[in-house]
PAKEVO-531457 format. One record per atom (N, C-alpha, C): z, y, x; residue in one letter; atom name. Coordinates in steps of 0.1 Angstrom, whole numbers. Example, Ala and Ser with C-alpha at 12.3 -4.5 7.8 and 13.67 -1.06 7.14 Angstrom:
BEGIN
SITE     zz     yy     xx  aa  at
SITE     78    -57    132   A   N
SITE     78    -45    123   A  CA
SITE     78    -33    132   A   C
SITE     71    -22    128   S   N
SITE     71    -11    137   S  CA
SITE     79      0    129   S   C
//
This chain:
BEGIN
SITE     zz     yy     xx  aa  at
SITE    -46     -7    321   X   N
SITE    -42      7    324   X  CA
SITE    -31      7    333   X   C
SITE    -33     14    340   X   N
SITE    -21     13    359   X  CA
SITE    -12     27    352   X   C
SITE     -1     22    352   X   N
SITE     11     33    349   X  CA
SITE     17     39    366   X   C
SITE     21     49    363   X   N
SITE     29     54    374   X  CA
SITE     42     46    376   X   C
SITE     47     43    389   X   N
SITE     58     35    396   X  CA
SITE     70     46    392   X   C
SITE     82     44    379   X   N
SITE     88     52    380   X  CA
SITE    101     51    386   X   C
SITE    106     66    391   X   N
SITE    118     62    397   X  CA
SITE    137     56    388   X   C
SITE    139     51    391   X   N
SITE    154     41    383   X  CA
SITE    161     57    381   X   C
SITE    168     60    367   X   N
SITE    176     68    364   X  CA
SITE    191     66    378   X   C
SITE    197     77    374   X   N
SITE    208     71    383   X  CA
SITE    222     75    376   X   C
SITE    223     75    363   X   N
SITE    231     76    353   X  CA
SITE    228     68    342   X   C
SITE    243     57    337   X   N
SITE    243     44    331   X  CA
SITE    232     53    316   X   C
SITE    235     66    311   X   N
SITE    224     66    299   X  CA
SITE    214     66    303   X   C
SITE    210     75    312   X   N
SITE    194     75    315   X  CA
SITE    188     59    317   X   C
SITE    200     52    321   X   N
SITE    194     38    326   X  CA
SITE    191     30    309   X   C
SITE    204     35    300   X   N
SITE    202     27    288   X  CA
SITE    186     30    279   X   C
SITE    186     52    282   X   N
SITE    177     53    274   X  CA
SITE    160     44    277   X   C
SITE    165     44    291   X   N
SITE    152     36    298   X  CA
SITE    144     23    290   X   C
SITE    158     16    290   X   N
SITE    157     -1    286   X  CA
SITE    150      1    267   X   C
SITE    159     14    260   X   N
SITE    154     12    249   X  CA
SITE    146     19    244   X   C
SITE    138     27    256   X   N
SITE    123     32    254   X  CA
SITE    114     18    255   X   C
SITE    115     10    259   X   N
SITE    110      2    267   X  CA
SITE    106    -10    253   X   C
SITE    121    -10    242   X   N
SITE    118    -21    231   X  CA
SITE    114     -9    218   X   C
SITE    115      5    221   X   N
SITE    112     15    210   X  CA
SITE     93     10    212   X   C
SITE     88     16    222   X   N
SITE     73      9    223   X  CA
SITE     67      2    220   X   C
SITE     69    -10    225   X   N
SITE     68    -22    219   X  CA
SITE     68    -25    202   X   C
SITE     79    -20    195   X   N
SITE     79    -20    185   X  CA
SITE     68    -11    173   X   C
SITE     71      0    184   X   N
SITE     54     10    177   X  CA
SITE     46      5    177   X   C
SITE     42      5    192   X   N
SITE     30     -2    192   X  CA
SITE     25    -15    183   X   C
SITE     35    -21    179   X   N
SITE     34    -36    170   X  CA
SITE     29    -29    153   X   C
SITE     36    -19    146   X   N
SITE     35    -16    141   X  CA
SITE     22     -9    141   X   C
SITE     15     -2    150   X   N
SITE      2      5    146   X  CA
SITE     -9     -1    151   X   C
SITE     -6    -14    157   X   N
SITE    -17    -24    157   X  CA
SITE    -18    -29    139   X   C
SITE     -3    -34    133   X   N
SITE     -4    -39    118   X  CA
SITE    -11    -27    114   X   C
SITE    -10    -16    113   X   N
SITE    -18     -6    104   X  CA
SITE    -29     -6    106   X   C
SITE    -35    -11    118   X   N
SITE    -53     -7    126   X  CA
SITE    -57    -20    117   X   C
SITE    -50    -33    116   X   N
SITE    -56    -38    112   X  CA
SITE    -59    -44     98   X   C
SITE    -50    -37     88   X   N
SITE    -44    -36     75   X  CA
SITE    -59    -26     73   X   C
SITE    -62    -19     77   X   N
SITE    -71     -8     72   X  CA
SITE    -88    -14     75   X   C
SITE    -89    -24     91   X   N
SITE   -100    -28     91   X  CA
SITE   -104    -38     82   X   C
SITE    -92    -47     77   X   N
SITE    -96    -61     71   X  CA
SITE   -102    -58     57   X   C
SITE   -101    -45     54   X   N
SITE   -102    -41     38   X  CA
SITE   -116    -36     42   X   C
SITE   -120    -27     58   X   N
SITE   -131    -26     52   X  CA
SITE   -139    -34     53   X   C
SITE   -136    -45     63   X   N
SITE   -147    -57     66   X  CA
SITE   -152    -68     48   X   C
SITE   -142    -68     43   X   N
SITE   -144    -72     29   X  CA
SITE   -154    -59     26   X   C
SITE   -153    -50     22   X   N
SITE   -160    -40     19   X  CA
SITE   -178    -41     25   X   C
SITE   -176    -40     35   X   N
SITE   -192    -48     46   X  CA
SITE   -200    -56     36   X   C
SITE   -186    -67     34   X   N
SITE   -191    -79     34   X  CA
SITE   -198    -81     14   X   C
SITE   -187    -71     10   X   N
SITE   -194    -72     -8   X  CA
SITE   -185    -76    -15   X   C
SITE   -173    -84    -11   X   N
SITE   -161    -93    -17   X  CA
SITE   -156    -78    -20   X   C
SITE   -152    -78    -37   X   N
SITE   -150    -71    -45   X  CA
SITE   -135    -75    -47   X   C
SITE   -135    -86    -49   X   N
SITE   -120    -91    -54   X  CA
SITE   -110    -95    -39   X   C
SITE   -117    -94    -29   X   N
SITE   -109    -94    -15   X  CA
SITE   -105    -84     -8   X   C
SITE   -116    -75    -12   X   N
SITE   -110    -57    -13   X  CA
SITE   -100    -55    -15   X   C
SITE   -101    -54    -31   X   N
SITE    -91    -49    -38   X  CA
SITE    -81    -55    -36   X   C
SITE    -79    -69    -36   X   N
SITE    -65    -75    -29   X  CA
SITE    -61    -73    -14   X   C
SITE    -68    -71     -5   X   N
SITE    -63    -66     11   X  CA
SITE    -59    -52      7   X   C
SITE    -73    -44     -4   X   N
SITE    -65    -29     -3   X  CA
SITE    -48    -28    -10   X   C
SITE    -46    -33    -21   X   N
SITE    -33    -36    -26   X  CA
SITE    -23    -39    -15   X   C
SITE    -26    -48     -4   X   N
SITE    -17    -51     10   X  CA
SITE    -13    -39     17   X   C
SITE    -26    -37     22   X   N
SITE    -32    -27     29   X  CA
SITE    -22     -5     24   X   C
SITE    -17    -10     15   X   N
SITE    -12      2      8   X  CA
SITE      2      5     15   X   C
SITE      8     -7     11   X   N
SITE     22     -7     20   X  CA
SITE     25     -9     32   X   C
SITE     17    -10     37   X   N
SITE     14    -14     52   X  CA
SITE     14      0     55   X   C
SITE      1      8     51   X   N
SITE     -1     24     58   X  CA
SITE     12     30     50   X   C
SITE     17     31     39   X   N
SITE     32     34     41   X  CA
SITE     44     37     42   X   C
SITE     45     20     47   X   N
SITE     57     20     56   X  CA
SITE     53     23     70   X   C
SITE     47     23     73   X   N
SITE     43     31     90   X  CA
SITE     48     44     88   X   C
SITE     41     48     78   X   N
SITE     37     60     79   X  CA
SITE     54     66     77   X   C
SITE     62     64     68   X   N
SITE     76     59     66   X  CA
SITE     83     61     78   X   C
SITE     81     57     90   X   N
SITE     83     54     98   X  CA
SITE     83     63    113   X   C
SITE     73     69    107   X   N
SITE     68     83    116   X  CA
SITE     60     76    130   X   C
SITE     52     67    129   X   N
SITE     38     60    139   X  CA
SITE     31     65    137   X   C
SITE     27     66    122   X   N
SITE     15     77    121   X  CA
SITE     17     91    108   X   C
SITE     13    100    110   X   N
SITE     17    110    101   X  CA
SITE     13    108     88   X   C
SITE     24    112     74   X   N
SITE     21    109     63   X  CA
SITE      8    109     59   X   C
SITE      2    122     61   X   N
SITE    -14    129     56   X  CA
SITE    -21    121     59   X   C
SITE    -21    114     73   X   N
SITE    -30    105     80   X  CA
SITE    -32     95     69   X   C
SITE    -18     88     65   X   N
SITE    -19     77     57   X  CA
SITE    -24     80     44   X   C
SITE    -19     87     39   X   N
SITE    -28     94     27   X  CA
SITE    -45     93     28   X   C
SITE    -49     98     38   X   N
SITE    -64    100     44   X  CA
SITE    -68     87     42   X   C
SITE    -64     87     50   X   N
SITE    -64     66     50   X  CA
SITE    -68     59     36   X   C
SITE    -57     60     31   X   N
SITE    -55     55     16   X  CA
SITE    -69     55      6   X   C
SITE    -68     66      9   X   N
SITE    -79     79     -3   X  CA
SITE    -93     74      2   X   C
SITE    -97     75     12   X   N
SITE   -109     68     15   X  CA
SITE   -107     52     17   X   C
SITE   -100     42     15   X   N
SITE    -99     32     14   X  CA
SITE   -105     30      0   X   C
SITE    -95     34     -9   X   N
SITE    -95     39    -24   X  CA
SITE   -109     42    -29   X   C
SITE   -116     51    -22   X   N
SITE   -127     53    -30   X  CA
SITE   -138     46    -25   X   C
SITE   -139     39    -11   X   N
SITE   -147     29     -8   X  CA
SITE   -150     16    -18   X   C
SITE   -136     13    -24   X   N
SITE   -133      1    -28   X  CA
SITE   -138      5    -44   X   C
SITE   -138     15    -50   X   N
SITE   -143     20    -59   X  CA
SITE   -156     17    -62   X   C
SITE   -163     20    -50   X   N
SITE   -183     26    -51   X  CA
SITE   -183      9    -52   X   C
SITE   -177     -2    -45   X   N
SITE   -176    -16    -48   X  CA
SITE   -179    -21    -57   X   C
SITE   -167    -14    -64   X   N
SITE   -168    -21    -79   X  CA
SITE   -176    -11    -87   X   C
SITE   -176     -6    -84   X   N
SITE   -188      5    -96   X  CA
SITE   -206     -3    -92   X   C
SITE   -206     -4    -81   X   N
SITE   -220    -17    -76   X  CA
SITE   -223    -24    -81   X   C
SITE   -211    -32    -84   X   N
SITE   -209    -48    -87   X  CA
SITE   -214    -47   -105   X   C
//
């Protein structure tokens, strides 16, 4: 993805706010890749039938969505949403089994 060439602040904050947008990002972004993938690995167990790999990734997978969420990456509700259909996936699992 090609960003636009931006122009250098010309005031020492603008220059600082620059540098710590720069590790604020990074840091999001790190954090809502952990969440994308806290939420896939539960369902790929789920795919796959492991009942008892579920329910222990979903247990992981709980504080993961969160603390993000905690964090304001992604909106509380979201993580709730999240959660709740995680939750009840993992459910119809063991109600299968």
């Amino acid at each position: 993805m090609a960003t636009k060439a931006k122009k250098n602040p010309r005031l020492a904050s603008g220059r600082k706010r620059a540098r710590q947008n720069i590790a604020l990002n990074a840091a999001n972004t790190s954090l809502r890749s952990k969440y994308r993938t806290a939420v896939k690995n539960v369902e790929k167990a789920i795919v796959a039938g492991d009942k008892v790999k579920a329910t222990e990734l979903f247990a992981k997978a709980q504080s993961v969505l969160d603390s993000v969420a905690d964090k304001g990456i992604f909106h509380k509700n979201k993580a709730a949403r999240d959660k709740s259909r995680l939750s009840a996936k993992v459910k119809t699992l063991a109600l299968a089994a």
